[in-house]
N, C-alpha and C positions, 0 to 999 in steps of 0.2 A: 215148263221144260227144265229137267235139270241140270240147270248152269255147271256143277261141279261134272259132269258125265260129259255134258260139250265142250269142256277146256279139256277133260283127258282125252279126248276123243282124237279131238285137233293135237294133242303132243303127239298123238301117239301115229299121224300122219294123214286122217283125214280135212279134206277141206271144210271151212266153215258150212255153206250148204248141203253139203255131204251130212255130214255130223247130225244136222241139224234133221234132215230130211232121216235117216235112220233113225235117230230118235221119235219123232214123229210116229216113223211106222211100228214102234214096237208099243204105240198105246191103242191101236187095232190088229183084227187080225189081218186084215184087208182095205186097203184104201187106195183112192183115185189119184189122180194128182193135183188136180184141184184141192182135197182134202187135206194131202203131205202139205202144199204150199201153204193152205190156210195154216194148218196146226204149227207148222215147222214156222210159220213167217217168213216165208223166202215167196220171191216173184215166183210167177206161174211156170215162166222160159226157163230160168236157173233152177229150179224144180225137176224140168224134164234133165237137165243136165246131168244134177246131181241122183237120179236113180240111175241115169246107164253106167255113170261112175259105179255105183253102187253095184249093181247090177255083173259089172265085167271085174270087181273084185270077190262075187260071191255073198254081200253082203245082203242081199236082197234077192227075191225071188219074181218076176210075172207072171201073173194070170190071166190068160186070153177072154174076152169076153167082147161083148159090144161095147162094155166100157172096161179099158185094160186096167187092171188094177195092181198091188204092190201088196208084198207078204215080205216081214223082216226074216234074216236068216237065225236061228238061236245066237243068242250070243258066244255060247261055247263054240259056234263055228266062224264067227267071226275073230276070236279069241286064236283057233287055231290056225285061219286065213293068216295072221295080222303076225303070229311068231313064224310063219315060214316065212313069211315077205324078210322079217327082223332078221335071221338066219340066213336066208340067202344074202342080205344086203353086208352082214358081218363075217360070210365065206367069202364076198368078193375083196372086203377090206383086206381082212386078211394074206389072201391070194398073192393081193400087191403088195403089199408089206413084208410078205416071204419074198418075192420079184425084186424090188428094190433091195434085201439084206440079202438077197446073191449078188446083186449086182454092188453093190458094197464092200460085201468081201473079196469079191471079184477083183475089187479096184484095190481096195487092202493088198494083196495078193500081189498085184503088181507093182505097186508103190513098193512093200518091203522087198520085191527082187532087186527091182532098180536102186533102192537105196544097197539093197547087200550088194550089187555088184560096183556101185560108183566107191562103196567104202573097200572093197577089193582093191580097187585100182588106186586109189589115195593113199590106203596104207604103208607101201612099200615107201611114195614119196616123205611121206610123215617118218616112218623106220631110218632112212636113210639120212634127213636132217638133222635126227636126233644124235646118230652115229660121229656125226663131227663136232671135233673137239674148240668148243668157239671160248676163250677168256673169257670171265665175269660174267658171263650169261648163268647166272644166278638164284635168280628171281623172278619169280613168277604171280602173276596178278590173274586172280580169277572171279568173275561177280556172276555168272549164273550158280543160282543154289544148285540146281541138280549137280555141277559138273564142281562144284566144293565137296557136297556130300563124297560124292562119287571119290575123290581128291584124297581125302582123308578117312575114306574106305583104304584107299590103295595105298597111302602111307604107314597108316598103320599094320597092314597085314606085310609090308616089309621090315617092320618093325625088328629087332633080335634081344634087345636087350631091358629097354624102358620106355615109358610113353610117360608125359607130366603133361594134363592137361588144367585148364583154368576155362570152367564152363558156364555160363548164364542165358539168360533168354533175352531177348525174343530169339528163337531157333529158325534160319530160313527155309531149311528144309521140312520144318515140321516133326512132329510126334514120332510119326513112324520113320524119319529119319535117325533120330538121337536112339531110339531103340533097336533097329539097323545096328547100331554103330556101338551098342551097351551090348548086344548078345557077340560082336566082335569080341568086342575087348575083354567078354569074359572068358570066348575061347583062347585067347592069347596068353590070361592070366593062368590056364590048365597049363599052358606049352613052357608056364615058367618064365613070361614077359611079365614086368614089374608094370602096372597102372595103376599110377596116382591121378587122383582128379580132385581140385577145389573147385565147389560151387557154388555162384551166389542165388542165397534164397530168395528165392519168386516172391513178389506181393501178394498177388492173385493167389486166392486161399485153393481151386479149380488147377493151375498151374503147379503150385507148391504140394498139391497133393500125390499129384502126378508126378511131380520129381522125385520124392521123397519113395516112391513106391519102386521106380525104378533105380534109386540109390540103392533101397533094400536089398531088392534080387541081384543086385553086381555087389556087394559087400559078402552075403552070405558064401558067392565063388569068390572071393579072395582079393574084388577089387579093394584099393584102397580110399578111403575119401576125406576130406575136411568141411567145413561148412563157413564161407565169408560172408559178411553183409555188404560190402562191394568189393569188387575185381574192377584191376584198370582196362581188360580187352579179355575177347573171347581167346585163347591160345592154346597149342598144342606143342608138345618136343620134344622131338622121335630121336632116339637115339645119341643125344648130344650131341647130334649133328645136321637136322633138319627142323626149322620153326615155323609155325603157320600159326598164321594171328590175323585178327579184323580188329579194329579199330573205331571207336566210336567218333559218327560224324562231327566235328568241331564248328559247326557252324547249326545245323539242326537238330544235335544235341541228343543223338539218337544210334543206336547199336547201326555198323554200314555193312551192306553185305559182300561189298569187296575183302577179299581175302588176296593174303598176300603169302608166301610159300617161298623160303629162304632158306639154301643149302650154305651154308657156313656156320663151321665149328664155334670160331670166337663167338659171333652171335651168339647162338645157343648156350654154349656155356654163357655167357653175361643174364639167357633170360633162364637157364637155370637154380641162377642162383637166384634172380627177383622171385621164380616159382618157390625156393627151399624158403628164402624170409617171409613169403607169405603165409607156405604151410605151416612153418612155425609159430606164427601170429592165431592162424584161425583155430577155430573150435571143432572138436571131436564131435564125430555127428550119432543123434540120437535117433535110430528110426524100427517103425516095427519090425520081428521077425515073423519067418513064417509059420502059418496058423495062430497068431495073435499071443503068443507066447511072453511079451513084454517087449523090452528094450533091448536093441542092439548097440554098443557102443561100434565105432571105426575111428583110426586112426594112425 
């Protein structure tokens, strides 16, 4: 019997006896069942089993006689049995699959009402606290990445005059954050908003490539940049009147993603001027332009 026929047999959903006992039948044209058992090597009782199996899937045929005997079906018809059974059983998955992503989106559905409505009824109280004039409330601390990103999206597009930032990795928001935030800042530099940016070069040859690409396309719209081989903090300052900075942790010796977001003039001017002695320290940056044309200087 062929062993590779009876293990694809059984993958493909018949039972051991089963399997065994078609096989059997397709080395006569006709046999008893005593004969399926002997050939097939299956008990005489599990024999009768496995033909009505057989049998009530189409795979076999009966022939009445004094002695009832057993005819295999072609195999093309069991071939064709075996992918409707496949088909139906992957229209029912299916089915439910579609059932549950209604019921999904169903539930999506409600969630975003509920959230848009409970955010309806917050807002006014949020608008209203902001509206009063409290002393020294200043400063502001913020450590989820989305709501940084988000932060100095929104500082900058209020931006009117200059933006000096001081940029390095690790980025918490990711690639497609600082890119976000690079196709900002190059429409800002159209509207005539001055961005400077120093950056400290990546290690990582994968990261540094990647910087360096995106440095390209913000130089060639009119960003300005430098290149350091280290910055003391990541920092931004908007207007010489808003500073936002993160600070590397002092005990685990690693960039923190707390940020910190401080409306005061003196500040800012004091971290503008650490921004101008640094830009004047670092180095003019060398990077492709577009279509491989050579070397861009910025500066």
């Amino acid at each position: 019997m062929d062993s590779s026929a009876l293990k694809r047999l059984k993958e493909l959903g018949l039972g051991s006896y089963e399997a065994k006992a078609y096989l059997a039948l397709l080395e006569r044209e006709t046999l008893t069942v005593t004969e399926i058992a002997k050939l097939a090597d299956i008990p005489r009782a599990n024999a009768y089993e496995a033909l009505e199996k057989l049998l009530s899937k189409g795979f076999c045929v009966s022939k009445p006689g004094d002695i009832k005997r057993y005819s295999a079906s072609p195999p093309s018809l069991m071939q064709e049995r075996m992918l409707a059974d496949i088909n139906r059983a992957m229209e029912g998955e299916l089915e439910e699959l579609e059932r549950r992503r209604r019921e999904m989106a169903g539930r999506w559905r409600q969630i975003a009402d509920d959230v848009g409505h409970l955010t309806g009824e917050l807002t006014p109280l949020f608008n209203r606290s902001r509206s009063q004039d409290i002393p020294l409330e200043y400063i502001e601390v913020i450590k989820d990445p989305l709501q940084i990103h988000r932060r100095i999206m929104e500082l900058s597009a209020q931006a009117k005059e200059e933006i000096l930032i001081f940029s390095k990795a690790p980025y918490s928001f990711g690639r497609a954050g600082i890119e976000e935030q690079t196709d900002q800042q190059i429409a800002l530099v159209k509207r005539g908003i001055r961005v400077k940016s120093i950056f400290q070069t990546a290690l990582d040859p994968d990261e540094a490539y990647w910087q360096l690409t995106m440095v390209a396309r913000a130089m060639e719209n009119g960003k300005e940049f430098r290149e350091a081989e280290r910055l003391p903090m990541k920092m931004a300052i908007y207007d010489r009147r808003i500073s936002l900075f993160a600070l590397d942790d002092p005990i685990l010796k690693r960039s923190s993603l707390t940020t910190v977001v401080i409306e005061h003039e003196a500040l800012a001017f004091a971290l503008k001027m650490l921004f101008e002695c640094y830009w004047s320290q670092s180095r003019e940056v060398a990077v492709p332009v577009s279509g491989g044309r050579g070397l861009a200087k910025g500066g």
